[in-house]
Structure formats: structure tokens, C-alpha cells
N, C-alpha and C positions, 0 to 999 in steps of 0.2 A: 858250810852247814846249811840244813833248811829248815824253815819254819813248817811247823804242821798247822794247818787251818780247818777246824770243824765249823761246819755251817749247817743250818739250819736244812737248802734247799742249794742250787750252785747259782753262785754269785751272776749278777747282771755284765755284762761285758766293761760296762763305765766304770762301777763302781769297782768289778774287779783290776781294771785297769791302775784307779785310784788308791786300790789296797797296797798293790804288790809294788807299786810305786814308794807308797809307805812304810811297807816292809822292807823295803830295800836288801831285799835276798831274797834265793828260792821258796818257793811255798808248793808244798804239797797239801791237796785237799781230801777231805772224808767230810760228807753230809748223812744227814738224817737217813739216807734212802741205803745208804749202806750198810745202816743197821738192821735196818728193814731185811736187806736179800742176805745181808750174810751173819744176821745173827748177832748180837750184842756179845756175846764172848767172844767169837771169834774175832770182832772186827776189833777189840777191847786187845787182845791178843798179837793183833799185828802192829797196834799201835804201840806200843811198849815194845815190842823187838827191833823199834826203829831207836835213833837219837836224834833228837829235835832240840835245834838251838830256843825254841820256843814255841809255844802253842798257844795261837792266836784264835779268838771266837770272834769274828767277824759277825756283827746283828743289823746287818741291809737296812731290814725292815723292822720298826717298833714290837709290831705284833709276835715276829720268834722271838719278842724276850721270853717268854711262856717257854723254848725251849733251853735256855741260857743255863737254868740252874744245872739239866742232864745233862747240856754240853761239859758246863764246868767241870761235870761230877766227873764226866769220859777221861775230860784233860788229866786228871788227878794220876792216871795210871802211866800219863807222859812223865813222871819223876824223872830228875829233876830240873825239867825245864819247865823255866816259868811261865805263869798263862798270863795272858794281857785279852781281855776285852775290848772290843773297839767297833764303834756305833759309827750309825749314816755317814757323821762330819768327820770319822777317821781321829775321834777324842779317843785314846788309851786309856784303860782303867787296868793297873797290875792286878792281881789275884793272889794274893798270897795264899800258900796251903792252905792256911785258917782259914779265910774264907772260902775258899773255893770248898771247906768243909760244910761249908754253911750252907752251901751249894744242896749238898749231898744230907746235911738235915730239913730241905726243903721239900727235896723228894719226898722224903717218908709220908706226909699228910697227904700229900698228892696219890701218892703210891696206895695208899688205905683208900683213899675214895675211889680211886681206879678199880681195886678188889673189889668193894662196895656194891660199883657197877654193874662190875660181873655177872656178879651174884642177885643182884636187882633184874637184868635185862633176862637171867635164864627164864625167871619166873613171868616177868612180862611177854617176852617172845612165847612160852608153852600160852598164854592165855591167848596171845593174839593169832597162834593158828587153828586154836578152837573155834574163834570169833568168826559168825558169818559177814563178810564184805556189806557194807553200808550202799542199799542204791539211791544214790544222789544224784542230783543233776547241777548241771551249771544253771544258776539263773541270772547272771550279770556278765557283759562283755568284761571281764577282771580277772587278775589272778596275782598270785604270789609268786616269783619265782624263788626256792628254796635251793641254795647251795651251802648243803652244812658239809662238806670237808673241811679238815682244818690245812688248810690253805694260809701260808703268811706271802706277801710279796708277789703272789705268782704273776708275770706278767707276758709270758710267751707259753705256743703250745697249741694246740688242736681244741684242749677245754675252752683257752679263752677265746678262741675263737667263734667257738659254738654257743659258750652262755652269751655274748655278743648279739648272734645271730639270730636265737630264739628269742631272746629279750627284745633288741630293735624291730625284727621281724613282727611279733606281735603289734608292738605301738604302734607302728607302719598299719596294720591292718584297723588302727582306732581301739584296740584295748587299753586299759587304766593296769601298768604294769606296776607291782612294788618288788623293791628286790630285799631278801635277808640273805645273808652272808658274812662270813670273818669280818671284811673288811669290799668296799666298794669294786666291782668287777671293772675290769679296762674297759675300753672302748663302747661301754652302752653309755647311753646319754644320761646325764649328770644330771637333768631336771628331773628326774623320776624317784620319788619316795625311795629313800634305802635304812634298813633296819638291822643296824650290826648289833652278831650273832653273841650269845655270852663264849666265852672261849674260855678255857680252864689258863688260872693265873699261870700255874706251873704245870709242866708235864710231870707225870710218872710213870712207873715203872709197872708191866711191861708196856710197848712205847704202844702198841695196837688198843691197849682201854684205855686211851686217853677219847679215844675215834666213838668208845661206848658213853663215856661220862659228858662228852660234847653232845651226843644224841640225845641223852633223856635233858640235857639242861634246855635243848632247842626246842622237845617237844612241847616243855611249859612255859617258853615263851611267849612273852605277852606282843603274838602278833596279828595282824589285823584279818578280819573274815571278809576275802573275797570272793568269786564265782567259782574260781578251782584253785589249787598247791599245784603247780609245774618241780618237782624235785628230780636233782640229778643225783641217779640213786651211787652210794659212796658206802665203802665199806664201812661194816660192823655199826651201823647209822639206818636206823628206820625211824627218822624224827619224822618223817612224812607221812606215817601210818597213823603215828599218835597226833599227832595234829589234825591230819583233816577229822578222823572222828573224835575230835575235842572242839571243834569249829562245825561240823558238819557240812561239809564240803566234799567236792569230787579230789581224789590226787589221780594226779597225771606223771605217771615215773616214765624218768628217761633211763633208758638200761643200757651199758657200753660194754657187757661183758661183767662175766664172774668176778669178783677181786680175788676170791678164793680160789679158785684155776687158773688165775693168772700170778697167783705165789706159787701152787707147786708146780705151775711148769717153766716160769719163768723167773723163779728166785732158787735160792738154796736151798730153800725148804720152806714147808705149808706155814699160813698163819699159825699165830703162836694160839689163837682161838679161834682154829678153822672149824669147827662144828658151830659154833654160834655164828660167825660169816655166814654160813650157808644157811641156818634157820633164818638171818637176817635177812636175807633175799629172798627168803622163801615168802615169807610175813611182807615182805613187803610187794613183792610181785603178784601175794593172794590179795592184796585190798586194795591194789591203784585199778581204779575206772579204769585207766585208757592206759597202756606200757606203748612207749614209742623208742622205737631202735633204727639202728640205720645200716644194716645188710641184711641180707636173708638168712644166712649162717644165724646171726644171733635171733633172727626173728624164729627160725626152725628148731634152738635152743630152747626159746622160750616153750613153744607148744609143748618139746618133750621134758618141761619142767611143768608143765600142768597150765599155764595160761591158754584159755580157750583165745581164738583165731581171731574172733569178734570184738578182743581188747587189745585187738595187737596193731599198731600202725610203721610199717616200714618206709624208710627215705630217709634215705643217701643224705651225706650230709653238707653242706652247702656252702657259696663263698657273697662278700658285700662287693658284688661285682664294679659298681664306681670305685673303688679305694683301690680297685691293680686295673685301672684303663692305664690303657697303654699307653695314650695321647698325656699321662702325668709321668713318664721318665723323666729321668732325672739324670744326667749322667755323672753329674758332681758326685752322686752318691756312693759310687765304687772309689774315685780318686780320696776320698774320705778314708777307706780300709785301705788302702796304698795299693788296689788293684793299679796296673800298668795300663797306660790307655792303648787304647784300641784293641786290645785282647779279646777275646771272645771265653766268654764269662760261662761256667758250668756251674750250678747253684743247687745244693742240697740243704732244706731247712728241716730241724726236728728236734726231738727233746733226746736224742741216741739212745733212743729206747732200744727193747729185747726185738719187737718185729719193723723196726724201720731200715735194718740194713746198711747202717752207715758203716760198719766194717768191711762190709763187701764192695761199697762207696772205694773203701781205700785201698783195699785191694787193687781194685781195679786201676788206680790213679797210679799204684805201684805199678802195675802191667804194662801201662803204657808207658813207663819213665823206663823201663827195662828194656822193653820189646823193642823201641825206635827212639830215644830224647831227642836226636835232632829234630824227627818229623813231629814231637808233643810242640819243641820249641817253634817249629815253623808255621804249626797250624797257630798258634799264639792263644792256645787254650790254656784259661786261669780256670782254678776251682776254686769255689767260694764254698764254704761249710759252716751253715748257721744254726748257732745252736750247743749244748751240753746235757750231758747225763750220763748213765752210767757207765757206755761204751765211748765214752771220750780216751778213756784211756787207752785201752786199743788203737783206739782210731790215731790217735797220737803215735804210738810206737808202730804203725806200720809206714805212719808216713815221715819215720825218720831219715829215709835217705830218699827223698823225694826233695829237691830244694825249696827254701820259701817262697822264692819267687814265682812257683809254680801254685802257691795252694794257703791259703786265707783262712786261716781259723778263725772265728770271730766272739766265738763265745754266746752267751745266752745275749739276745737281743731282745729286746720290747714289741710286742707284737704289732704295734703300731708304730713301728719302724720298717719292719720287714718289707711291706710292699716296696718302698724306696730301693730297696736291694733287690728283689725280685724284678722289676718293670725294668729294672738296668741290666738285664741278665739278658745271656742270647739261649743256653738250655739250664730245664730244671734237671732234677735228677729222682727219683722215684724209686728207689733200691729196695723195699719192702721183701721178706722172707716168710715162707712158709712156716705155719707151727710146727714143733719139733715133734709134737705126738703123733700127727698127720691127721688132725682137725681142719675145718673148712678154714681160711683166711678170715677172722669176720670185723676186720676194719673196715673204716669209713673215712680214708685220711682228710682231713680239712684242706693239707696243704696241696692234693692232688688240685683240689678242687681251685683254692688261689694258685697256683702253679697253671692251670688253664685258664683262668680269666684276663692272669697278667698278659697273656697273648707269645707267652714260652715258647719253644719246641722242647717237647717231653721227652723222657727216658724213662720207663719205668717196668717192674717187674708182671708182668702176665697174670694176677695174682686173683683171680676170685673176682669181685667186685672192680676192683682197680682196671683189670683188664678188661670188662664189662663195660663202663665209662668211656672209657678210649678207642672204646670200636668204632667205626673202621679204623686198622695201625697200617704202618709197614712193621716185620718183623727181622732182628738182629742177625736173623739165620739167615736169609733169603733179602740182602738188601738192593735196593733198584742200580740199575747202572746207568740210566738218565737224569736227568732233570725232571720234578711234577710237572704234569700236566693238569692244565686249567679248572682239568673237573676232575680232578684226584682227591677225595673226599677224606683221607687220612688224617688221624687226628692226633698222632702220637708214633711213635719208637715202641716196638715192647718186647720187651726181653723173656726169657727163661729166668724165675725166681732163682736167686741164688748163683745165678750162672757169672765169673769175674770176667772169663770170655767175653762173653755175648755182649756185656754193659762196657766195656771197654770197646767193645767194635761198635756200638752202637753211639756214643758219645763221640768218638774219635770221625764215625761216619758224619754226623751235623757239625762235628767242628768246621768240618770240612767242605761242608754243603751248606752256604749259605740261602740257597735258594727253596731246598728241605726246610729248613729253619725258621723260614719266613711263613711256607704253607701251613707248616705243619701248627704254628703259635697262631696265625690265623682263625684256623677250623675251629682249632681248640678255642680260643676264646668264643668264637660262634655258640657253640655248644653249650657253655657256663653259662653264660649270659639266657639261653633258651630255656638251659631244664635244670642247672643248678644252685639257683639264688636260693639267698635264705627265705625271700617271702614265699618261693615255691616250696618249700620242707615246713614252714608254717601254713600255712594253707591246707598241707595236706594231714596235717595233726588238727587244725580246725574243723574240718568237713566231717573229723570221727568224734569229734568232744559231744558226750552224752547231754544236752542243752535240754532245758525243760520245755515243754509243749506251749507253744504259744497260746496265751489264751483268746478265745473266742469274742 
């Protein structure tokens, strides 16, 4: 039999390890996010045409208990297997139906203030795009850094590396940063003011106004008036609109892309309150002073949503270049995951999102186990694959007839472990896919960027921006039949997006080439270190911050 485990967000690699150890049998997972892409019935649906010896709610983190009661209420339609509960220390709490009912009259009051919201924020948002934008200035080196998603546990990923980046970055420059959020961000420094955010006790129903009821509690937060609000703008969430002009302050939004374009083209179907999303954005991109984004696609986005030019700041987005020197390998660090020594390590990190390409990762790793096994075995190329989400599952059933010994799954890792696995790598892997409507590319991968500082040899797809970064390449089609020469300026591998070919001859090529491998991680560190730190993406967001006129 298997256990079924709903979680909140997918389990840390430790702790999952710690679980299924506990569980002492199979476990199949569903989290929060697959409710998200496929629909609370449907997903309600699948789960009930299964049999489960049991359905476990694994709560990592304190803060998803907030989602425990929905989970419980999910589990109810697992009849009749029982639900057990079970927190950080692996303590089991049963569930009996009765309770787990209780679960489900917990919702209801949540569920009512969620509608509440609804129906509060339509009326808010129509006033706020009546509303002329407030001209403020910054008059103090300070700011708030605002991250109201509801985030429990999150501690790997591109976001954490970025709110990291902007945060340390600024205090690097002598700002007085405070941060508000769910709960304390990784890797910024621990001495700096943090103001955790109110969070709704319980979630309801549907799961998207919980993301509206978080907004209006954050905007009446009692938080502190600095020189500007830095917010990372998050869906169906303009607490950053209501706050600076409740404080009279400048906001400075960070824009990563529509979340409303990113459900209809890359879920099952649109927000469940896709017209309020997109007045959301709207209101919030008419009253931020300064929008900072980090490719030109979204910055060319912005203009044809109406943001004049003159509030727009574009840059790429950047890596804490000391934490992947190279001179910090480590090699103990792969014998840890049972890589094989001396192997030559192929490394892909990500959260297996819709445009990161990890299936076409496996693909590829299929192709070569096909094409030649003895020559995969002889170049003694390991893949290492860091990271989960929603295309884990895929990625798992292509690479079921690939042996283990060829390929490392490791699960979600702490992003302040990562470098220790990267700096031990001889290539990264960069598989990134075009959008499927045939829109511009408009990421900014973080990991590109650490994936060059560690001092890598790259692989990556051709892709917009990505391939923009890495110029000068060699390319997959046309690969050299020498050895680099001394002034060969190349700073990457780069393939055809999407192509399983091209990334299988291109990997296969550096497995092969150790002396590609050396140049190539080289350049590229060069290059990171020159033009893509975090103080250099800070910096260039400072030089636009509307600051008041010095006086006389």
C-alpha cells in the first residue's frame, strides 16, 4: 500500500527524508500548488480514485498550520483511510473523521471573510484606479522591504535568492533596511529589524482570497514610515499601494511577470479571480514611483500596460558572488549525496517549474543512456538534479530506466546549501523552454547567474536574455574539434531551446572535454564577478529612486 501526503508546499530534502523514513512505506505527494494548477475538484477527484493506506499531513513548518484545517478537510474524501497529522519532530496526531470535521467547520468563518474580501477589495481597487499616484520623494537613506505572499517554510529558489540580494545589497550600500514578511527571509542578515506579517489563522475557501484577506490585513499594519516600501509585487496583493499612501512614502515595486498570465498559460486554467489579478496589477503598477524588473520582455510589457519609461528600471538579476568562489569547493560535498568520486558531475538546480526545462533535462539524460551507456559510463558523467515541483513527476518517470547510479535526485535543498553542491560540480545545466504562446522569454534565472560565479562550464538554452548573458558561446551545432585557445573568450555551451539533441551533444561534449570545462567556468566566473553582483542590480535601482532635492 501507499500513504498519501498533502502538504502544504514539497517537503525539504531532510525532512522528507526523516518522513518517509517514518512512514515506513510508499508515499505519494499532492501539495498546495496542485490545487492551484488543477483545480480543487479535480485534484479532490483524483484523490479519492486512489486507495491509501493512510493520509498523512506532514506541517515542516509552524506557519502552514494556517493551512492544516483545508488540508484535513482534502483528506476527508480519502475515505476510509485514516489521517495522522505530524509536525517538524515527526510527533503523530490521528485525526479522527470527527475531528478532521472540525477541520472543515473551521473553514466556514475563514471562507466568509475570504468572500468579505472579495467584495471589500472590488470596491477598493475601482477607487484606487480613479486615484492620481502620490508624488513623493525619498528623503532618508531607508526603506521597508515588503514581501506579503503567503510563503510558510520557503527556503530554496530564485525568490530567495533575490529578496537576499536586494536586501543585503542595499545595507552593503549604508541603507537602514527593515524587512516585513510571513516569517524571517534566509540568508539576509539577522541583525536587521523584521516585522512579521499578520497571516490569516486558517485558510479558506477559495484557496486564491486568502492571497486578498492577507493584503488588506498587511496594508493596516502597524509598520514603520521609512524613505521608500521596496515590494515584491504577488498576486491579488496591493498591500504596497495602500501603505505607502497611508505612510506617504515612495513604493518601489518589483514586477516578475503577470501571475494572471502565468495561470492561463501555464496552469489548467485562469485564476479563479482573474479580473481582480489583473486590476490588482494594474493599481499597483499605476502608483509605484519607480517598477524595477529584470529583462527587457517584461520591461516592454510594462510600457504596453501603460507604465511610462521614466519609472521603469531594467537589470538582470544577480548572484552574492563570494558564496560560489570557487577556491570554497568542497568535495566532501557530493560524497554526502553518494555521488561516486571522481565522476564528472552535471548539475541542474530549480524549483521544476513550467519554463525551467527539467523534463527536457531528462530527456536528454535518457538519450545518452540509449544512444551509447558504455560511452555515458566511460566519460563517468553523474547528474546531479536539485530541487522539486511540479514537473518532478515527469522527470522521475522518464528517468525510470536510467540507472541510479547514473543520476541523483535530491529533492528540495536549502538555498544556502546549494553553493556546496554547485562549486563541487564540473557542468551546470541551463535547460530553460520557450513560452508555449510564443511570447518573448522574459526570465532573469538567478541560478544562471550563481551557475557562473561558481566558475561552472555551462549548458544552457539560447533563450532571450539567457543567451544574451553568455555571449560570446561555442554552439551545440557547430562544436570546435580542438582544444581552447588562450584568447578564446567563450563563456558558455548554448543550445537550441527545447532542443534533447543539441543538450545531450552539448553535455556529453564537456563531459568529455575537460579542458572546454576549465575555460569555459573560468570566463564565466569573470564575467559575474564584473557585471552581475547583487550591488551592481542595486546600484542601478538606486541611481533611478526619485530622492528629494538636497537642500541649499
Amino acid at each position: 500500500m501507499t500513504a498519501l501526503a498533502m502538504t502544504a508546499y514539497p517537503l525539504s530534502r531532510e525532512f522528507r527524508r526523516r518522513f518517509e523514513e517514518w512512514a515506513g512505506e510508499p508515499v505519494h505527494y499532492v501539495n498546495v500548488a496542485e490545487f492551484r494548477r488543477d483545480g480543487l475538484r479535480t485534484t479532490l477527484v483524483r484523490i479519492r480514485a486512489e486507495g491509501w493506506s493512510r493520509v498523512l499531513v506532514p506541517l515542516e513548518h509552524p506557519a502552514s498550520g494556517a493551512v492544516a484545517p483545508m488540508l484535513a478537510t482534502a483528506a476527508l474524501v480519502a475515505h476510509p483511510a485514516p489521517i495522522v497529522l505530524v509536525d517538524a519532530e515527526l510527533d503523530a496526531t490521528p485525526v479522527s473523521r470527527r475531528n478532521a470535521a472540525v477541520g472543515v467547520a473551521a473553514l466556514v468563518p475563514a471562507s466568509f471573510d475570504a468572500q468579505a474580501a472579495i467584495i471589500r477589495a472590488r470596491f477598493e481597487l475601482r477607487r484606487l484606479l480613479l486615484a492620481d499616484r502620490l508624488a513623493l520623494n525619498v528623503r532618508e537613506r531607508s526603506f521597508l522591504y515588503l514581501n506579503a505572499n503567503l510563503w510558510f517554510g520557503l527556503k530554496a529558489g530564485g525568490a530567495v535568492a533575490h529578496i537576499a540580494g536586494i536586501v543585503n545589497g542595499f545595507a552593503t550600500l549604508g541603507y537602514d533596511v527593515e524587512i516585513a514578511a510571513p516569517e524571517p527571509p534566509p540568508l539576509v542578515d539577522d541583525t536587521l529589524p523584521f516585522h512579521r506579517l499578520p497571516v490569516p489563522a486558517s485558510f479558506g475557501l477559495p484557496i486564491e482570497a486568502n492571497s486578498v484577506r492577507f493584503s488588506q490585513a498587511v496594508a493596516h499594519a502597524p509598520l514603520p514610515r521609512l524613505g521608500f516600501v521596496y515590494q515584491r509585487m504577488s498576486v491579488l496583493n496591493y498591500a504596497g499601494v495602500e501603505l505607502t499612501r497611508r505612510l506617504r512614502v515612495p513604493l518601489v515595486l518589483e514586477y516578475n511577470g503577470s501571475e494572471a498570465w502565468i495561470a492561463r498559460h501555464w496552469r489548467r486554467r485562469p485564476l479563479r479571480y482573474d479580473r481582480i489579478a489583473l486590476t490588482t496589477e494594474a493599481v499597483s503598477l499605476r502608483h509605484a514611483a519607480l517598477v524595477v524588473t529584470v529583462s527587457n520582455a517584461l520591461g516592454d510589457d510594462l510600457v504596453q500596460r501603460g507604465v511610462e519609461p521614466d519609472r521603469i528600471v531594467v537589470q538582470p538579476n544577480g548572484v552574492d558572488a563570494p558564496r560560489y568562489d570557487p577556491a570554497l569547493r568542497d568535495e566532501a560535498a557530493l560524497a554526502e549525496l553518494g555521488v561516486p568520486p571522481g565522476a564528472v558531475v552535471a548539475t541542474f538546480v530549480g524549483t521544476f517549474g513550467q519554463w525551467h526545462g527539467a523534463e527536457v533535462l531528462a530527456k536528454a539524460i535518457l538519450q545518452l543512456w540509449r544512444d551509447d551507456a558504455a560511452r555515458l559510463r566511460d566519460s563517468r558523467l553523474h547528474f546531479l538534479l536539485i530541487g522539486d515541483g511540479l514537473k518532478m513527476p515527469e522527470v522521475r518517470a522518464l528517468l525510470g530506466e536510467v540507472p541510479t547510479e547514473l543520476v541523483t535526485l535530491t529533492g528540495l535543498v536549502p538555498q544556502e546549501v546549494t553553493p556546496r553542491y554547485l562549486l563541487a560540480s564540473d557542468i551546470t545545466v541551463s535547460p530553460h523552454v520557450r513560452n508555449s504562446d510564443g511570447t518573448p522569454f522574459f526570465g532573469s534565472p538567478t541560478k544562471l547567474f550563481e551557475y557562473m560565479a561558481a566558475g561552472t562550464a555551462i549548458v544552457a538554452s539560447d533563450l532571450d536574455q539567457i543567451g544574451s548573458v553568455l555571449r560570446p558561446a561555442l554552439r551545440a551545432a557547430s562544436l570546435p574539434p580542438a582544444e581552447p585557445g588562450t584568447r578564446d573568450e567563450s563563456l558558455a555551451l548554448l543550445v537550441e531551446p527545447g532542443s534533447v539533441a543539441e543538450l545531450a551533444a552539448g553535455i556529453r561534449f564537456l563531459a568529455e572535454h575537460g579542458a572546454w570545462r576549465h575555460q569555459l567556468g573560468r570566463r564565466a566566473r569573470e564575467r559575474a564577478v564584473a557585471r552581475h553582483t547583487w550591488t551592481a542590480h542595486v546600484r542601478a535601482i538606486e541611481e533611478r529612486l526619485p530622492f528629494a532635492p538636497a537642500r541649499p
